[in-house]
DSSP file (Angstrom, degrees, kcal/mol; ACC not computed):
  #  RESIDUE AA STRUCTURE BP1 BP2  ACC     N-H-->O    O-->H-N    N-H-->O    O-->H-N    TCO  KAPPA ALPHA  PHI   PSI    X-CA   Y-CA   Z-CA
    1    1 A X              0   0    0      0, 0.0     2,-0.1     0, 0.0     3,-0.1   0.000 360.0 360.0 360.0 139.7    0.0    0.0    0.0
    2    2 A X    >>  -     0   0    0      0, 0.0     4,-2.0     0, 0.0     3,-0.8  -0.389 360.0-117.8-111.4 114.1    1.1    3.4   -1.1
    3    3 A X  T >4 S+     0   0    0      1,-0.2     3,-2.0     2,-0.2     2,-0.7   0.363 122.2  52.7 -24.2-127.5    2.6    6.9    1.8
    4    4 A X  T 3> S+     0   0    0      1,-0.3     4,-1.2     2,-0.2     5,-0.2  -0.003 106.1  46.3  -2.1 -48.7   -0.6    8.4    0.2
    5    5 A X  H <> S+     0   0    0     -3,-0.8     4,-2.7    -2,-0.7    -1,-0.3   0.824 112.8  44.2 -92.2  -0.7   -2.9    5.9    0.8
    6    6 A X  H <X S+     0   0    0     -3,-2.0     4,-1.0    -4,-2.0    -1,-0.2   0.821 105.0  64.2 -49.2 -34.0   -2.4    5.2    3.9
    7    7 A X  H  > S+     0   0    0     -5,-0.3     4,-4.4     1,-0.3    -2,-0.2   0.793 107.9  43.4 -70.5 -35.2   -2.2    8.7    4.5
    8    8 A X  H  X S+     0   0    0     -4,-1.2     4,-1.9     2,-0.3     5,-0.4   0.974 114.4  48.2 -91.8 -69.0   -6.1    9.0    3.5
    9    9 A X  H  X S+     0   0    0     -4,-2.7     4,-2.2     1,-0.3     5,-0.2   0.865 111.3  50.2 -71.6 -14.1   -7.2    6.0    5.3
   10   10 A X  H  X S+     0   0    0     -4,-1.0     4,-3.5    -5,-0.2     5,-0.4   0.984 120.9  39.6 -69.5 -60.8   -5.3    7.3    8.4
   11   11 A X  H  X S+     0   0    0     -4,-4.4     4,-2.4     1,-0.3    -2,-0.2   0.907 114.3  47.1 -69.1 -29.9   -7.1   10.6    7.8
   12   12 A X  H  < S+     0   0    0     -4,-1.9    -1,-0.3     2,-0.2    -2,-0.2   0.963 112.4  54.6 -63.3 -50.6  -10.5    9.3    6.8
   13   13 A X  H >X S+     0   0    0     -4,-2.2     4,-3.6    -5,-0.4     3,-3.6   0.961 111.7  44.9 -32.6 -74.7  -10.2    6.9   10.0
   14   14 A X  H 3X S+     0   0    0     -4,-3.5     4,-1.9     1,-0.3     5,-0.3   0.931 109.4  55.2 -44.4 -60.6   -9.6   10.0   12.3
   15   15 A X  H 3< S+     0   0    0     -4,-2.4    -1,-0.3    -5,-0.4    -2,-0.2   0.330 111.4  43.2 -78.0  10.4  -12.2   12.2   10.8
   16   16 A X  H <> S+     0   0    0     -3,-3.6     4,-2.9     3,-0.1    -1,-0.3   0.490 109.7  52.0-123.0  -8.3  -14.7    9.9   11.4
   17   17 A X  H  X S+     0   0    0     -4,-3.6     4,-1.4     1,-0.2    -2,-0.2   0.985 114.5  49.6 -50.9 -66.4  -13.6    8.7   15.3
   18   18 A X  H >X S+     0   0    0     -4,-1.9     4,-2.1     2,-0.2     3,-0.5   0.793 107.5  54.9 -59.9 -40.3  -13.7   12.6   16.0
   19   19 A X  H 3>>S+     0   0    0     -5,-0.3     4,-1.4     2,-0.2     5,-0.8   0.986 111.8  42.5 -27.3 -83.2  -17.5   12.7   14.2
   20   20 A X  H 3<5S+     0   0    0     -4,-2.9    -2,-0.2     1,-0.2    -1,-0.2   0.727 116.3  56.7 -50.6 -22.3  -18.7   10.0   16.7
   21   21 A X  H <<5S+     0   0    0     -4,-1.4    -1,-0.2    -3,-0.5    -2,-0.2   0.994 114.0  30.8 -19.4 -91.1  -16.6   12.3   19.4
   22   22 A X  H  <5S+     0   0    0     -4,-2.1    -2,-0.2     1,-0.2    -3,-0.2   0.945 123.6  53.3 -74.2 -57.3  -18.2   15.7   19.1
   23   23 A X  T  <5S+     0   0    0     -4,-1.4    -1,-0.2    -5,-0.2    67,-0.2   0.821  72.2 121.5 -64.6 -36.7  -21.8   13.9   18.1
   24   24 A X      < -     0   0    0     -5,-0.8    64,-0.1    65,-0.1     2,-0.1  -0.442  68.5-122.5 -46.8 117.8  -22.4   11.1   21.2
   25   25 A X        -     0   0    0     66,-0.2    62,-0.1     1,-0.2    -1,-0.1  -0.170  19.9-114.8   3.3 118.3  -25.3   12.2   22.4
   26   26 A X     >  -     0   0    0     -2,-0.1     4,-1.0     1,-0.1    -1,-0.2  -0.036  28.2-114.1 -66.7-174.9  -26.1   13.4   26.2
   27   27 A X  H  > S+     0   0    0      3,-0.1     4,-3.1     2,-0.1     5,-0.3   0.649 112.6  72.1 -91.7  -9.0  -28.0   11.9   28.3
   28   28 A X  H  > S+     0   0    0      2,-0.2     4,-0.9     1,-0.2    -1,-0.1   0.793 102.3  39.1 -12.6 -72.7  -30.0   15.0   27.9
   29   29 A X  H  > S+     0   0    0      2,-0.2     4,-2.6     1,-0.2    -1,-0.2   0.764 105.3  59.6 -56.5 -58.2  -30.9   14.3   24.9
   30   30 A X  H  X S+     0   0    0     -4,-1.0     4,-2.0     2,-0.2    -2,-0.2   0.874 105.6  56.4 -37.3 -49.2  -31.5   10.7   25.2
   31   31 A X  H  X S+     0   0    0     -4,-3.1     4,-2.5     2,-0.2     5,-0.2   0.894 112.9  40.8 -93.9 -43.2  -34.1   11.8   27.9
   32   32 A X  H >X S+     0   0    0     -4,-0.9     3,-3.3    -5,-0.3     4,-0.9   0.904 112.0  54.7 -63.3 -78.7  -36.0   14.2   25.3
   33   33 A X  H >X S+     0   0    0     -4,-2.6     4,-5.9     1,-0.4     3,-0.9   0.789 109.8  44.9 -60.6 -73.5  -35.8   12.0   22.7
   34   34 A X  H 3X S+     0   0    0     -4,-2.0     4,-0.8     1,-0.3    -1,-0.4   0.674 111.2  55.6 -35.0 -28.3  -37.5    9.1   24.7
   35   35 A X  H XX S+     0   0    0     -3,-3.3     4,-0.7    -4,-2.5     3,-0.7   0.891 106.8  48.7 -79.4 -43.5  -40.0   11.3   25.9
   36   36 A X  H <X S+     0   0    0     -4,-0.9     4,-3.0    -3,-0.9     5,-0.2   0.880 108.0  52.4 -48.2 -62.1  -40.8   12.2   22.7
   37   37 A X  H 3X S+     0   0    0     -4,-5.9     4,-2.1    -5,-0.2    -1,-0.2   0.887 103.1  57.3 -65.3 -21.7  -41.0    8.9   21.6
   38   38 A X  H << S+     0   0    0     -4,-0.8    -1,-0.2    -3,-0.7    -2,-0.2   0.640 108.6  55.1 -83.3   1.2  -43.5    7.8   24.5
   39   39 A X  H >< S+     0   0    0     -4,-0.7     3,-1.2     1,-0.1    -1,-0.2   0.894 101.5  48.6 -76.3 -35.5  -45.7   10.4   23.2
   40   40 A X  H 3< S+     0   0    0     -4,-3.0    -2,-0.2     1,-0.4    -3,-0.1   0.629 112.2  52.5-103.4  -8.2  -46.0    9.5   19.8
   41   41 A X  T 3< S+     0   0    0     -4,-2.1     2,-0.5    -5,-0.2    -1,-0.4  -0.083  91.3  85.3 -77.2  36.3  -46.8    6.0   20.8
   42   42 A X    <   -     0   0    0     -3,-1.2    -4,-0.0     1,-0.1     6,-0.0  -0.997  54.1-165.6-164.4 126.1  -49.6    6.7   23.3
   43   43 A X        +     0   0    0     -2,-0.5     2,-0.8     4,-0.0    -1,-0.1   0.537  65.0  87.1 -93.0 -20.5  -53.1    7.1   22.2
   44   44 A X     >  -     0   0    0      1,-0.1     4,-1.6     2,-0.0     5,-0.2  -0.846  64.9-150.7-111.2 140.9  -54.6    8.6   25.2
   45   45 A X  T  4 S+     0   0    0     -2,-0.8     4,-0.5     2,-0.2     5,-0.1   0.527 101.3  58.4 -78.5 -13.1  -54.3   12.7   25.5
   46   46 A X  T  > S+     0   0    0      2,-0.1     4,-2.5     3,-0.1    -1,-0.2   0.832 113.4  43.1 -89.2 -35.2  -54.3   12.1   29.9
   47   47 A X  H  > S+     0   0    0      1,-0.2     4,-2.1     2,-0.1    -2,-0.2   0.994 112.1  46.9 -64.2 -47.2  -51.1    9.9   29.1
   48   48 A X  H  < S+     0   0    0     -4,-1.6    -1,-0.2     1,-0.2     4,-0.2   0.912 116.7  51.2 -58.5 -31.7  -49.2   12.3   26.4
   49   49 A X  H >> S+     0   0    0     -4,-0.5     4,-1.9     1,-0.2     3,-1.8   0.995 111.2  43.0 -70.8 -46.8  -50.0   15.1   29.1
   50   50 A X  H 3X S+     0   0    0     -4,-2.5     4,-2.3     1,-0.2    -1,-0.2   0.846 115.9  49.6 -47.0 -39.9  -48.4   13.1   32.1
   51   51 A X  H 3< S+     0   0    0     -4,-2.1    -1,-0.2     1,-0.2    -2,-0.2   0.110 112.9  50.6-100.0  18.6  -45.4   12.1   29.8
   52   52 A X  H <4 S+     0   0    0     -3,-1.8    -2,-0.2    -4,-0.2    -1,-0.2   0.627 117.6  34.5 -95.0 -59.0  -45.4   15.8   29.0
   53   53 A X  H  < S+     0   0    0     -4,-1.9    -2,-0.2     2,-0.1    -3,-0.2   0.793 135.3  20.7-103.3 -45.3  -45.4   17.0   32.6
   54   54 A X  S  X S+     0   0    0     -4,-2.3     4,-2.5    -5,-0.2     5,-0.4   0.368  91.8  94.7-130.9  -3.1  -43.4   14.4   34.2
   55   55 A X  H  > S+     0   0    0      1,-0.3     4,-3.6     2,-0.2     5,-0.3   0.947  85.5  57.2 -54.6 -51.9  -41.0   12.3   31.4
   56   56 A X  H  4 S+     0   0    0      1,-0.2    -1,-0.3     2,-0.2     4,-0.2   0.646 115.3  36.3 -81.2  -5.6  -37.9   14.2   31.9
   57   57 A X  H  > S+     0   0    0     -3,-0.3     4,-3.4     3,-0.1    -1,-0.2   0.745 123.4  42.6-100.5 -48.0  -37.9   13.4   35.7
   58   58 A X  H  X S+     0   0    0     -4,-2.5     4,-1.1     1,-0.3    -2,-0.2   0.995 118.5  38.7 -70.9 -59.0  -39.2    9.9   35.5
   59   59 A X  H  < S+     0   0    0     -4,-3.6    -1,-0.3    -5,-0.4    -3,-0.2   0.809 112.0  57.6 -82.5  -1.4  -37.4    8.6   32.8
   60   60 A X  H  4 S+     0   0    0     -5,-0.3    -1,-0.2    -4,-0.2    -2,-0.2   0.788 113.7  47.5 -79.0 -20.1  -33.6   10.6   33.7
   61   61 A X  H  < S+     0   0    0     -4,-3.4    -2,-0.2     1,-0.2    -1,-0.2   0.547 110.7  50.4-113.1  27.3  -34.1    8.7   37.0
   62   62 A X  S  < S+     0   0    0     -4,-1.1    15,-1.3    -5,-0.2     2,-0.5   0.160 100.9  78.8 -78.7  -8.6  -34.9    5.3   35.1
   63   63 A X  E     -A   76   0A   0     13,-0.2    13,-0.2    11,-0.0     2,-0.2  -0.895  52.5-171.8-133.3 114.2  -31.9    5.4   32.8
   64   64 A X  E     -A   75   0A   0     11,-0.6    11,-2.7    -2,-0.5     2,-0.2  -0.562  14.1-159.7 -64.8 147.6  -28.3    4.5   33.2
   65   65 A X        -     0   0    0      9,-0.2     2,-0.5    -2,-0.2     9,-0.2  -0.929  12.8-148.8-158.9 149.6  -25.8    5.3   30.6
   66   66 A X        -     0   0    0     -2,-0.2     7,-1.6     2,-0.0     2,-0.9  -0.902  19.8-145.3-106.9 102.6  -22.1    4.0   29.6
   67   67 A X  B     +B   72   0A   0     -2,-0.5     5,-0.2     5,-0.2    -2,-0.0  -0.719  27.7 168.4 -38.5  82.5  -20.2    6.5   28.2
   68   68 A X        -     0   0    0      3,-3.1     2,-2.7    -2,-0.9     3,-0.3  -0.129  42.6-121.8-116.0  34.7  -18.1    5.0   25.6
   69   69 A X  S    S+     0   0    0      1,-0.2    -1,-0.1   -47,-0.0     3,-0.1  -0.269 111.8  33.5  55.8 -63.8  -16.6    8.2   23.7
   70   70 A X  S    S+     0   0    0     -2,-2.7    19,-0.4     1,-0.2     2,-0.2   0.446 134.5  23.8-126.7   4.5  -17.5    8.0   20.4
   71   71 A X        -     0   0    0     -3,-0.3    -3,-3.1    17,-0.1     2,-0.4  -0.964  54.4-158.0-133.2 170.3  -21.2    5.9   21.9
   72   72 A X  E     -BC  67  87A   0     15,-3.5    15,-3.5    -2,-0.2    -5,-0.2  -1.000   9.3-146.8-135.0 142.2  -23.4    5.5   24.6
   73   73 A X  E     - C   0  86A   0     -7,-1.6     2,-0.4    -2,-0.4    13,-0.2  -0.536  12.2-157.7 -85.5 171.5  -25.8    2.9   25.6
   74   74 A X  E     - C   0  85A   0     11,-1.8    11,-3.1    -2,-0.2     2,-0.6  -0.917   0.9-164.5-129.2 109.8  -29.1    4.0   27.6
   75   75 A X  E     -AC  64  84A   0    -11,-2.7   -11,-0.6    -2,-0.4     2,-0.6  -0.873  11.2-171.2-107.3 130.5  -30.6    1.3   29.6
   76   76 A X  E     -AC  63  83A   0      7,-3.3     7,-4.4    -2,-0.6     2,-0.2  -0.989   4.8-177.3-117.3 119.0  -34.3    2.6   30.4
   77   77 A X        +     0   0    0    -15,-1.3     2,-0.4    -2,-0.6     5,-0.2  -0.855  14.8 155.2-119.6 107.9  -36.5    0.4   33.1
   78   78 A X    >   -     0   0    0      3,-0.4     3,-0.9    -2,-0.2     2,-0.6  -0.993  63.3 -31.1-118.6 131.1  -40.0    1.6   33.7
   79   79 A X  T 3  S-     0   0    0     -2,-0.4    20,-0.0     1,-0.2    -2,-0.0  -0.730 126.9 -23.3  61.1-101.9  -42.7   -0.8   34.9
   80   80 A X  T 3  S+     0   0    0     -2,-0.6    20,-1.6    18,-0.1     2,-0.3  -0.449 118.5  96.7-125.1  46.0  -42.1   -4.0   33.8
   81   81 A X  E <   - D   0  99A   0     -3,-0.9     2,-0.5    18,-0.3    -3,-0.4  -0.928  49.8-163.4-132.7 150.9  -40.1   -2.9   30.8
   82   82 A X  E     - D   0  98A   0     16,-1.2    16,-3.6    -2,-0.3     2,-0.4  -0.931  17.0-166.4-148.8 105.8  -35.7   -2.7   30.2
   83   83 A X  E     -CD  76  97A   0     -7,-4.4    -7,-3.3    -2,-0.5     2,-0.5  -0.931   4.1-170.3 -93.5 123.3  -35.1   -0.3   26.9
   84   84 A X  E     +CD  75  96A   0     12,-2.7    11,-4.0    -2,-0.4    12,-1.3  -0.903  18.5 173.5-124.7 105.0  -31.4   -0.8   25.9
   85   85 A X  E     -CD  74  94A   0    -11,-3.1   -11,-1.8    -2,-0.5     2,-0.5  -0.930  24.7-130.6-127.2 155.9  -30.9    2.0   23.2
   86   86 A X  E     -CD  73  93A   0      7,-0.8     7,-0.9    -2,-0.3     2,-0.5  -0.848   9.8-156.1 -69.4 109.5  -27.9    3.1   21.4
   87   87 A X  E     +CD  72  92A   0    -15,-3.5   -15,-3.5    -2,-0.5     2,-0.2  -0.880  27.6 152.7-120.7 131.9  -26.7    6.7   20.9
   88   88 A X  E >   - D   0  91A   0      3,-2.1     3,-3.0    -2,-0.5   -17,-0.1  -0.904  61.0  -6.2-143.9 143.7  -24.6    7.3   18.2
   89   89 A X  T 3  S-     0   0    0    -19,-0.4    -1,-0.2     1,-0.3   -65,-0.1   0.689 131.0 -54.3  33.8  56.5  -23.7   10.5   15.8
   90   90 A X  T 3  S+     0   0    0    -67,-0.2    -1,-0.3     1,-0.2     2,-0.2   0.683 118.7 114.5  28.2  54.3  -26.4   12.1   17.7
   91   91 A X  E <   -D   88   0A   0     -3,-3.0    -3,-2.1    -5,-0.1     2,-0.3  -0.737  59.5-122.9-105.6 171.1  -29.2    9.2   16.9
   92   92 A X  E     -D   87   0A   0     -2,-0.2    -5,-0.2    -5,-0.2    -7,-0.0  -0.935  17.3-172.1-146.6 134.9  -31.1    6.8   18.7
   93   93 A X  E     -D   86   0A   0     -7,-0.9    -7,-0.8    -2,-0.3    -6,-0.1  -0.659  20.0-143.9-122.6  62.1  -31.1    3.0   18.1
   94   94 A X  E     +D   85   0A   0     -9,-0.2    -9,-0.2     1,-0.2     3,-0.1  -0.189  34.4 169.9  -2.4  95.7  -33.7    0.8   20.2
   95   95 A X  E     +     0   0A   0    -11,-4.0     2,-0.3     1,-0.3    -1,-0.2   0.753  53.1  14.9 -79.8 -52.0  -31.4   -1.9   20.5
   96   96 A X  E     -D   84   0A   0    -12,-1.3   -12,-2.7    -3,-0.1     2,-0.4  -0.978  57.2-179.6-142.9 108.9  -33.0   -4.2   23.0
   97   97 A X  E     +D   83   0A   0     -2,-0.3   -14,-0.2   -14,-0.2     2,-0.1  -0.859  18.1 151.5-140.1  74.9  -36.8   -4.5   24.5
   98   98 A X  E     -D   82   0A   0    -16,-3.6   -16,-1.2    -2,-0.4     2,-0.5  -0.334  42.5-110.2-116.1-166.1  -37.9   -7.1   27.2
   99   99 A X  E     -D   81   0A   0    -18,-0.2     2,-0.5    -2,-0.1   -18,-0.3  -0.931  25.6-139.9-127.0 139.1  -40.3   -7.4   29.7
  100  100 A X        -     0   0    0    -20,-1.6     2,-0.1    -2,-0.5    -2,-0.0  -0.980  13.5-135.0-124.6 117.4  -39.3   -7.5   33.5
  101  101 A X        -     0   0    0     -2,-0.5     2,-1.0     1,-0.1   -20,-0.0  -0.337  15.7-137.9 -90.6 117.8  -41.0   -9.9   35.8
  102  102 A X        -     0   0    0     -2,-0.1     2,-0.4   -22,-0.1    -1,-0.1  -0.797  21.2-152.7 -69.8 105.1  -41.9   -7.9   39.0
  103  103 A X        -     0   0    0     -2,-1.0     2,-0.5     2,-0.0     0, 0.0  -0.666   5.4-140.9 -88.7 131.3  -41.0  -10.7   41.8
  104  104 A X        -     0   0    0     -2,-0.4     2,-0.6     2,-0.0    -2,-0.0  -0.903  12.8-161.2 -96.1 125.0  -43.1  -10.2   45.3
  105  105 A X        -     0   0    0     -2,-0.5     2,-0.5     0, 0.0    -2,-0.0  -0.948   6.4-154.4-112.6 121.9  -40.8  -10.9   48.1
  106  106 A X        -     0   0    0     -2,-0.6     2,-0.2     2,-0.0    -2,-0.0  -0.732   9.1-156.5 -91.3 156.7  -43.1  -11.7   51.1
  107  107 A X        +     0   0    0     -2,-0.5     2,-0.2     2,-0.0     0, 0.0  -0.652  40.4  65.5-103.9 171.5  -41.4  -10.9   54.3
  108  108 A X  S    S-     0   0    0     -2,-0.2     2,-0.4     2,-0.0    -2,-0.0  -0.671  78.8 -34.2 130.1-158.0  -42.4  -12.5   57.5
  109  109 A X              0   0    0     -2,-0.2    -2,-0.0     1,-0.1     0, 0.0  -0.815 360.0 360.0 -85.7 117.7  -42.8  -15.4   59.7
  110  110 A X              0   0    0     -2,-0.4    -1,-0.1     0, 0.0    -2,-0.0   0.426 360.0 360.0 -99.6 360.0  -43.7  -18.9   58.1
């Protein structure tokens, strides 16, 4: 392979690590974006209002996220749901979607 192309793949390489850099997505964002999105699935106008009034508190203290520099994952659990979404070049990737079993631990004397 050819100084020159190296030189190019070297630079093309670089210039797109530093894209995925400056573009990873806050969790900020994430939090709007997700709110957004539980709006525009949800049919009833007392839910869009609730998830209006109250998403950006409920779902920032629902959601972990791994900072990986040039991504982040988001792991979202609310109810009996775990959303595992990507954030990339300032987008959002729904990665992962399951259902989570609420276990009842009774306490007491048997």
């Amino acid at each position: 392979m050819s100084k020159n192309k190296k030189i190019f793949i070297v630079s093309i390489l670089s210039i797109l690590i530093l894209s995925c850099v400056f573009t990873n997505p806050s969790k900020n964002e994430y939090v709007n974006w997700s709110k957004e999105q539980m709006q525009s699935q949800s049919s009833n106008i007392l839910e869009k209002g609730l998830v209006g009034f109250l998403g950006d508190k409920i779902i920032s203290n629902t959601t972990t996220t791994k900072n990986y520099i040039i991504f982040s994952i988001y792991k979202t659990e609310m109810e009996n749901e775990k959303l595992t979404t990507l954030g990339i070049l300032k987008n959002f990737i729904p990665i992962n979607k399951e259902k989570v079993e609420n276990k009842v631990i009774n306490k007491g004397a048997n």
